[in-house]
C-alpha atoms as a printed R data frame, in Angstrom:
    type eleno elety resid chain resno       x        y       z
1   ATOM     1    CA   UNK     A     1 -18.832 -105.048 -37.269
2   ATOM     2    CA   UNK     A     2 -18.326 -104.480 -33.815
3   ATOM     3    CA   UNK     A     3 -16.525 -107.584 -32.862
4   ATOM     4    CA   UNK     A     4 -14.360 -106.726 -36.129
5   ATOM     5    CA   UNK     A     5 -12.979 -103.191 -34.902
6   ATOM     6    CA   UNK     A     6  -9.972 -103.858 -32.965
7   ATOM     7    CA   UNK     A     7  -9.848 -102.302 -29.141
8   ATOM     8    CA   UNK     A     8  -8.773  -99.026 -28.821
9   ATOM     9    CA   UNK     A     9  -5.888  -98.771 -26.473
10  ATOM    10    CA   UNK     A    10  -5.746  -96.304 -23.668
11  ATOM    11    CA   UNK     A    11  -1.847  -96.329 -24.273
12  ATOM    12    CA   UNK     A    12  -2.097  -94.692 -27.620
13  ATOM    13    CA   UNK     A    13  -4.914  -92.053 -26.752
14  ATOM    14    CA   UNK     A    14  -2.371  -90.990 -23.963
15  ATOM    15    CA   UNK     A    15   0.607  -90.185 -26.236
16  ATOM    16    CA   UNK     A    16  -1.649  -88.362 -28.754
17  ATOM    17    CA   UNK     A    17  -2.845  -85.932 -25.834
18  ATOM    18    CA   UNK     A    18   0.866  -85.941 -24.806
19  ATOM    19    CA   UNK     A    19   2.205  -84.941 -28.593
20  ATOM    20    CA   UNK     A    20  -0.653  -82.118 -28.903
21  ATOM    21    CA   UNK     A    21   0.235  -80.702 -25.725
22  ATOM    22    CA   UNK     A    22   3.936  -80.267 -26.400
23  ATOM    23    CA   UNK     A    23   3.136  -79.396 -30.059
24  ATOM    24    CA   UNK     A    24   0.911  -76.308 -28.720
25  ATOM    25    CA   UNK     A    25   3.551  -75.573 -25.995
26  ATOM    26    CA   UNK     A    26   6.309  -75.469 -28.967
27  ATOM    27    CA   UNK     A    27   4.243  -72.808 -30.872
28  ATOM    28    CA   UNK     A    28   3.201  -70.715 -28.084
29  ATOM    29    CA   UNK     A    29   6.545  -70.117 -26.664
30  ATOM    30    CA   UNK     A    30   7.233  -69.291 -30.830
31  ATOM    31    CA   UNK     A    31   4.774  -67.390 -30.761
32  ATOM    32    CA   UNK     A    32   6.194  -65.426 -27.295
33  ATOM    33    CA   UNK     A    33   9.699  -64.465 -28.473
34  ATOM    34    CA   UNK     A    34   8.032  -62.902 -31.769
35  ATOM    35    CA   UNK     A    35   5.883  -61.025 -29.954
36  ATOM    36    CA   UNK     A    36   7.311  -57.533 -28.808
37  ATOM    37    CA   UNK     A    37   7.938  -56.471 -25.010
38  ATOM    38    CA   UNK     A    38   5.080  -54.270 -23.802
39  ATOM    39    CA   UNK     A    39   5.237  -50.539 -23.762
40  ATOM    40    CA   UNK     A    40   4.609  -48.305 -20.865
41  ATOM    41    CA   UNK     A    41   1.923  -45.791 -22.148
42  ATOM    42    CA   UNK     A    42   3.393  -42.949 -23.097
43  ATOM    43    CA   UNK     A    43   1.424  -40.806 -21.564
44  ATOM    44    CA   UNK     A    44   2.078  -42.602 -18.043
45  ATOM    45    CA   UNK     A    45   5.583  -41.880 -19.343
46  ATOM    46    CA   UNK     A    46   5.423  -38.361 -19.717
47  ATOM    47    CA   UNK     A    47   3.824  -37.364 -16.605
48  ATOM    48    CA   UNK     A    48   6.499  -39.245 -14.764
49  ATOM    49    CA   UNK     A    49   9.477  -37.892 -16.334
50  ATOM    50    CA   UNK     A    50   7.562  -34.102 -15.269
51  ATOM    51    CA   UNK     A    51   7.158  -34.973 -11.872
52  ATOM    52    CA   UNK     A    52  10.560  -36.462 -11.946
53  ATOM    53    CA   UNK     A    53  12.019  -32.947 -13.481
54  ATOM    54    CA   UNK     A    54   9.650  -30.960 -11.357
55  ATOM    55    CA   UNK     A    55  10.942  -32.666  -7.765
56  ATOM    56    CA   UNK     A    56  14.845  -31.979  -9.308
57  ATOM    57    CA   UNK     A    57  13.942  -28.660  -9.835
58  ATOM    58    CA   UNK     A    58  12.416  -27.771  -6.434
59  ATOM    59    CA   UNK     A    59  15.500  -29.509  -4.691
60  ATOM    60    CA   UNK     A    60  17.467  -27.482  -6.599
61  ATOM    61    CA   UNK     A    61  15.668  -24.128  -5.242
62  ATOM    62    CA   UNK     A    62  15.124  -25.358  -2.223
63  ATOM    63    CA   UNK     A    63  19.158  -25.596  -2.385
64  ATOM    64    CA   UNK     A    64  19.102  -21.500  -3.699
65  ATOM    65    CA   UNK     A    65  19.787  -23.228  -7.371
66  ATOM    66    CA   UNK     A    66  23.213  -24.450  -6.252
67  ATOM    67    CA   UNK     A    67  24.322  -28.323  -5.352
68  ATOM    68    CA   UNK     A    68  26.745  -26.653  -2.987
69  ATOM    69    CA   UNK     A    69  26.444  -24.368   0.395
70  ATOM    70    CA   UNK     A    70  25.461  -21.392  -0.103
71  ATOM    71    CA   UNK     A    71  27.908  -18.452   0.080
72  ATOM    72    CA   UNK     A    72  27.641  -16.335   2.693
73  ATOM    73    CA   UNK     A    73  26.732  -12.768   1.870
74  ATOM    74    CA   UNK     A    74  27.812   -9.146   4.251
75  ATOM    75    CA   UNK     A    75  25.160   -7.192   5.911
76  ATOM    76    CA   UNK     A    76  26.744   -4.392   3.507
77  ATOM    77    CA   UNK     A    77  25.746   -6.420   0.820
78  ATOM    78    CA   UNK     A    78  22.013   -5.707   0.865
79  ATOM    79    CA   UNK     A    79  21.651   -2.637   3.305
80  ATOM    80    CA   UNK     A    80  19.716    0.404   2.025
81  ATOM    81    CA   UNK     A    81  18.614    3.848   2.068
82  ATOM    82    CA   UNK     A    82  15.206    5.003   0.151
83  ATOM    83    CA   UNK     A    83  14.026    8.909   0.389
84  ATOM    84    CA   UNK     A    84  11.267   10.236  -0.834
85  ATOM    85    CA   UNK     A    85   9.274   13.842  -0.359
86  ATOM    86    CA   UNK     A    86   6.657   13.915   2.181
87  ATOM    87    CA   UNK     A    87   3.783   15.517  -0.365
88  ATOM    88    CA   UNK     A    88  -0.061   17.057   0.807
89  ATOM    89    CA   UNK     A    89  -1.276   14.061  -0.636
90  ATOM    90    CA   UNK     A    90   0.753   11.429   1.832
91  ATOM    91    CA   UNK     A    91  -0.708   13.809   4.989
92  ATOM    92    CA   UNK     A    92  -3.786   14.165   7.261
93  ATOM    93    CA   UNK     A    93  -5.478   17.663   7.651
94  ATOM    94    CA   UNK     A    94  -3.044   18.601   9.942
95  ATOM    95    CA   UNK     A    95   0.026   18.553   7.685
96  ATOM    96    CA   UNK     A    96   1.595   15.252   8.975
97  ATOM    97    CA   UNK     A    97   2.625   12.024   7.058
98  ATOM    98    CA   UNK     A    98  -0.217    9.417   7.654
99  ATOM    99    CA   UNK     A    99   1.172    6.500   9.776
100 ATOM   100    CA   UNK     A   100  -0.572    4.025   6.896
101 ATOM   101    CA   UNK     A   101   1.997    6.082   4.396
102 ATOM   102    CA   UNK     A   102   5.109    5.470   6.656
103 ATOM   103    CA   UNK     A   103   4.657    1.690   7.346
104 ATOM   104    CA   UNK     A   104   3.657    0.776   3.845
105 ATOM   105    CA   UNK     A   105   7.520    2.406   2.608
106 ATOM   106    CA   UNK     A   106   8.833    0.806   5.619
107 ATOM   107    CA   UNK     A   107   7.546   -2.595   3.818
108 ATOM   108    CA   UNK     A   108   9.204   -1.543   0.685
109 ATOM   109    CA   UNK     A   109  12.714   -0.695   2.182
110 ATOM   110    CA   UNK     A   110  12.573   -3.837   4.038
111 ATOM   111    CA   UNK     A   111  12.008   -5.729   0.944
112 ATOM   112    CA   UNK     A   112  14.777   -4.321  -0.755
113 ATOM   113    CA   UNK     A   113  17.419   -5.308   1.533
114 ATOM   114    CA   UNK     A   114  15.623   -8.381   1.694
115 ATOM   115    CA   UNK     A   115  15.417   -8.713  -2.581
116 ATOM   116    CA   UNK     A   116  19.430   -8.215  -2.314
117 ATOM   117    CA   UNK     A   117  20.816  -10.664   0.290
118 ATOM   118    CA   UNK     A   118  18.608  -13.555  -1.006
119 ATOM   119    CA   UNK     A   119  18.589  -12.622  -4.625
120 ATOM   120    CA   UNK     A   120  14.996  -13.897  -4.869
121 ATOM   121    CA   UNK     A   121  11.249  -13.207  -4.430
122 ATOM   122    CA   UNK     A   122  10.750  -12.394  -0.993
123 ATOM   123    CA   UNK     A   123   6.668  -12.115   0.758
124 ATOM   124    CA   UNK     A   124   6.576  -10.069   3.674
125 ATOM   125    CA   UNK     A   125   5.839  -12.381   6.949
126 ATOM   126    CA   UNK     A   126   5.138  -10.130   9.485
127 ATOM   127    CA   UNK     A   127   6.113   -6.673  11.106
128 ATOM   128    CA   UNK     A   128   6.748   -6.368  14.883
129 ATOM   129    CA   UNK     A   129   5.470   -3.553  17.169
130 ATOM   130    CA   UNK     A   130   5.782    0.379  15.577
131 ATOM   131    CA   UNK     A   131   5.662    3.291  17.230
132 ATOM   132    CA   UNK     A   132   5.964    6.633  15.784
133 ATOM   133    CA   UNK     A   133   8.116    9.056  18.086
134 ATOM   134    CA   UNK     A   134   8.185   11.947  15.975
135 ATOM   135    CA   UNK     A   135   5.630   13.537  12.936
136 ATOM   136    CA   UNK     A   136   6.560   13.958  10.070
137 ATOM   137    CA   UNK     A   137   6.182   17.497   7.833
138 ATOM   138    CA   UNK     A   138   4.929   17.947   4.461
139 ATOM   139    CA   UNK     A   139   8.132   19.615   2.471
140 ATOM   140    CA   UNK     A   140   9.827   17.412   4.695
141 ATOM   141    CA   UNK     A   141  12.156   14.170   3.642
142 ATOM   142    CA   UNK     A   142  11.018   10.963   4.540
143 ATOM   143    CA   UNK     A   143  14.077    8.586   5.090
144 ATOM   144    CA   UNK     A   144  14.578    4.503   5.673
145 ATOM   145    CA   UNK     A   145  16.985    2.908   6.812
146 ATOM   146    CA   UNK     A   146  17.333   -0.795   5.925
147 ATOM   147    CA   UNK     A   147  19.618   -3.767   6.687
148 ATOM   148    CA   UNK     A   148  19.253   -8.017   7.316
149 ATOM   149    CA   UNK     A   149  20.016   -8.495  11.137
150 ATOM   150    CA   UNK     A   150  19.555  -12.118  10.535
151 ATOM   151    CA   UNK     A   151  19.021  -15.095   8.384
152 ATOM   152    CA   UNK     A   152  17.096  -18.001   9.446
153 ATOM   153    CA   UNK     A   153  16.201  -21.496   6.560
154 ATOM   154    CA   UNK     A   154  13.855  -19.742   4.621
155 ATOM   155    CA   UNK     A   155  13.107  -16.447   6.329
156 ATOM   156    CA   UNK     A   156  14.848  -13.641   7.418
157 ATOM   157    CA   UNK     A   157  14.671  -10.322   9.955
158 ATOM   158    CA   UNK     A   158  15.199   -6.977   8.443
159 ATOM   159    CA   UNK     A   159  15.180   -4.214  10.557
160 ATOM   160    CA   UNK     A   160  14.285   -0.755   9.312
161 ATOM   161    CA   UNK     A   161  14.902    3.204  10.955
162 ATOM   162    CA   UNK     A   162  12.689    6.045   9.473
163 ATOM   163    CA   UNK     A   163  14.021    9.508  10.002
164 ATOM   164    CA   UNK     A   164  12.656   12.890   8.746
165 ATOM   165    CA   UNK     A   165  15.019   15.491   7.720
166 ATOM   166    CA   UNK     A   166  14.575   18.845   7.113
167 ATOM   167    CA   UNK     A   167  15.538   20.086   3.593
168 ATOM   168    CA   UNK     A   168  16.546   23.491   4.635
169 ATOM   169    CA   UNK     A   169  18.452   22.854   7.930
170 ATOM   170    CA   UNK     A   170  19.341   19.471   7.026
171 ATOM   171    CA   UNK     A   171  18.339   18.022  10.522
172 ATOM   172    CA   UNK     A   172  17.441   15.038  10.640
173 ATOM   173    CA   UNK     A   173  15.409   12.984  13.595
174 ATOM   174    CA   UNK     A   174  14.271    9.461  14.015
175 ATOM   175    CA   UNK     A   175  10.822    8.689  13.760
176 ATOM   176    CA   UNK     A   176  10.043    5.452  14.036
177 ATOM   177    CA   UNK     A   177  11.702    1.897  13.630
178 ATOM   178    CA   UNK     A   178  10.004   -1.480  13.041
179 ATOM   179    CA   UNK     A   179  11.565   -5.463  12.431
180 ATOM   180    CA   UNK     A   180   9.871   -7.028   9.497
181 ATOM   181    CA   UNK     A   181  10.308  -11.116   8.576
182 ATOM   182    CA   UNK     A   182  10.657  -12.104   4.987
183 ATOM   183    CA   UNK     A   183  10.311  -15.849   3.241
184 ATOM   184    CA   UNK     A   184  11.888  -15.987  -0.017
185 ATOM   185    CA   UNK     A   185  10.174  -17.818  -2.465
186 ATOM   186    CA   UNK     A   186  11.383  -19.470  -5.837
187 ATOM   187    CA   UNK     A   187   9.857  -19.262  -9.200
188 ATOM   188    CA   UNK     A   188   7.000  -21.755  -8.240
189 ATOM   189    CA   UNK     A   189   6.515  -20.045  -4.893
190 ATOM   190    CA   UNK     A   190   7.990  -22.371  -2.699
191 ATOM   191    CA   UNK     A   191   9.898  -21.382   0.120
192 ATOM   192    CA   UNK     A   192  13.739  -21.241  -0.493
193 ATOM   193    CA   UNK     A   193  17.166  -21.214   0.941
194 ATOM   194    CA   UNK     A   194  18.670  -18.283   2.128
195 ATOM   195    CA   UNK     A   195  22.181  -17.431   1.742
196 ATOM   196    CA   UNK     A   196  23.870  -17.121   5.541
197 ATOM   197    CA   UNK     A   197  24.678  -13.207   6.802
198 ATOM   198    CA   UNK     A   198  28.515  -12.430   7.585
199 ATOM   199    CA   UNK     A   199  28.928  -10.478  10.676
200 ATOM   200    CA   UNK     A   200  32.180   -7.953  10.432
201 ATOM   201    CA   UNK     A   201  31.505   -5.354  13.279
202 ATOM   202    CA   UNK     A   202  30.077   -5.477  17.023
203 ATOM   203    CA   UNK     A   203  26.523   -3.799  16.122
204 ATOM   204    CA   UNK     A   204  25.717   -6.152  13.512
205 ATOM   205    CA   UNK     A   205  26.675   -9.277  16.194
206 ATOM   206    CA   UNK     A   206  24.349   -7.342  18.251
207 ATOM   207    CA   UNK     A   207  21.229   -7.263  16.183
208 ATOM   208    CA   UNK     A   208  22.072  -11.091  14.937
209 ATOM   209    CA   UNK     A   209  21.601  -12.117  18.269
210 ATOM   210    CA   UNK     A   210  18.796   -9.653  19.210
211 ATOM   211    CA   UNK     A   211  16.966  -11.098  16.654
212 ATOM   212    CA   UNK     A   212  16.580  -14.571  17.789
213 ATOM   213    CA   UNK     A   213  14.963  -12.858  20.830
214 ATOM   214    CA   UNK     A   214  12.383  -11.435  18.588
215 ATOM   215    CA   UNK     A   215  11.572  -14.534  16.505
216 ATOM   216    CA   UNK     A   216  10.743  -16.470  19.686
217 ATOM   217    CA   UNK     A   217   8.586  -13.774  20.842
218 ATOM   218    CA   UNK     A   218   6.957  -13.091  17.435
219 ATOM   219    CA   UNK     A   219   6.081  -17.101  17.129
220 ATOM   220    CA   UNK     A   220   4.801  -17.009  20.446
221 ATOM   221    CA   UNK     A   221   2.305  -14.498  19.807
222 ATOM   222    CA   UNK     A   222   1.654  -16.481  16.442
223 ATOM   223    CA   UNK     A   223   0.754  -20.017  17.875
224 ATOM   224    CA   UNK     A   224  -0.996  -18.784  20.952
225 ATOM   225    CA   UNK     A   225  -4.617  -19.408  20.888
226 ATOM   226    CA   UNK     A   226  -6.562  -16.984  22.691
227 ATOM   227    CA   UNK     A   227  -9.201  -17.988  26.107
228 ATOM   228    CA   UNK     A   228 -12.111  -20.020  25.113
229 ATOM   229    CA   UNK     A   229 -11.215  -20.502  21.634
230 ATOM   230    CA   UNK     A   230 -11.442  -24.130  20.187
């Protein structure tokens, strides 16, 4: 039976192998174009598009919420004046306002005038040198002085005058005086812009550039580390 069988040629078993071949290419690329793109995960999605809206958003604070420049603002603007009664319970046994008591109201004028020329949350960055010249009397008026002297990126100098007054004389003397820095902060408590100060008379161009003296001492003192310390 053997000798019967004709050969097989290797001519046909090629072109069978060929036909297969493009017959399975044919359906797979079918098979391709029915098949839908794939999807992202929409999870992967999600958190994208947040961090997306969330780096918009803290360009757009870090802008003071405006594409543009930011407006300039007057000292006038934001300056202040808080009063309050010196009462037995702000005094030592001798019948004087504590010091603790006059530089924790100087923080709070400060911030006020700091509140209105940035229009924003503002943290209190540091307070320079205080002395206190005169005491002040229980019955007496406690009064503070606050204005911006100048306006850096972020931060700002506010400088505050305390004076006591006496309700039934009405004199009035100053006490003390201190320069506090402010960083305003946006919603998410990042640092933000800070609208420029407008200078209009000769003592505010005096305290804008007396106040650039101050920062450089006041980051001096903050970067310099101490004798022997590593």
């Amino acid at each position: 039976n053997a000798g019967k069988m004709p050969a097989l040629r290797v001519h046909d078993c090629h072109s069978r192998d060929h036909a297969a071949r493009l017959v399975n290419r044919a359906e797979a690329q079918e098979d391709a174009g029915r098949m839908p793109a794939p999807r992202t995960h929409k999870l992967t999605r999600t958190r994208r598009e947040m961090a997306t809206k969330k780096s918009k958003a803290r360009a757009k604070s870090m802008a003071g919420g405006k594409p543009d420049a930011l407006a300039g603002k007057p000292v006038s603007a934001s300056r202040s004046e808080m009063t309050e009664v010196v009462l037995p319970n702000d005094a030592n046994p001798l019948g004087y306002i504590l010091g603790g008591r006059v530089m924790h109201l100087v923080d709070i004028a400060g911030a006020i005038a700091a509140h209105r020329h940035s229009n924003s949350h503002v943290v209190t960055a540091s307070m320079d040198y205080v002395d206190f010249r005169n005491p002040i009397k229980v019955g007496e008026l406690i009064v503070l002085k606050s204005s911006v002297n100048r306006v850096f990126h972020t931060s700002m100098e506010v400088g505050v005058k305390v004076f006591s007054e006496n309700v039934l004389t009405g004199e009035r003397k100053h006490t003390s005086s201190a320069y506090l820095t402010f960083v305003a902060i946006d919603t998410e408590r990042h640092p933000r812009s800070i609208p420029p100060l407008i200078l209009k008379t000769a003592v505010e161009r005096r305290r804008y550039r007396d106040a650039e003296s101050r920062r450089r001492i006041r980051l001096a003192h903050r970067y310099r580390r101490p004798r022997g310390e590593f």
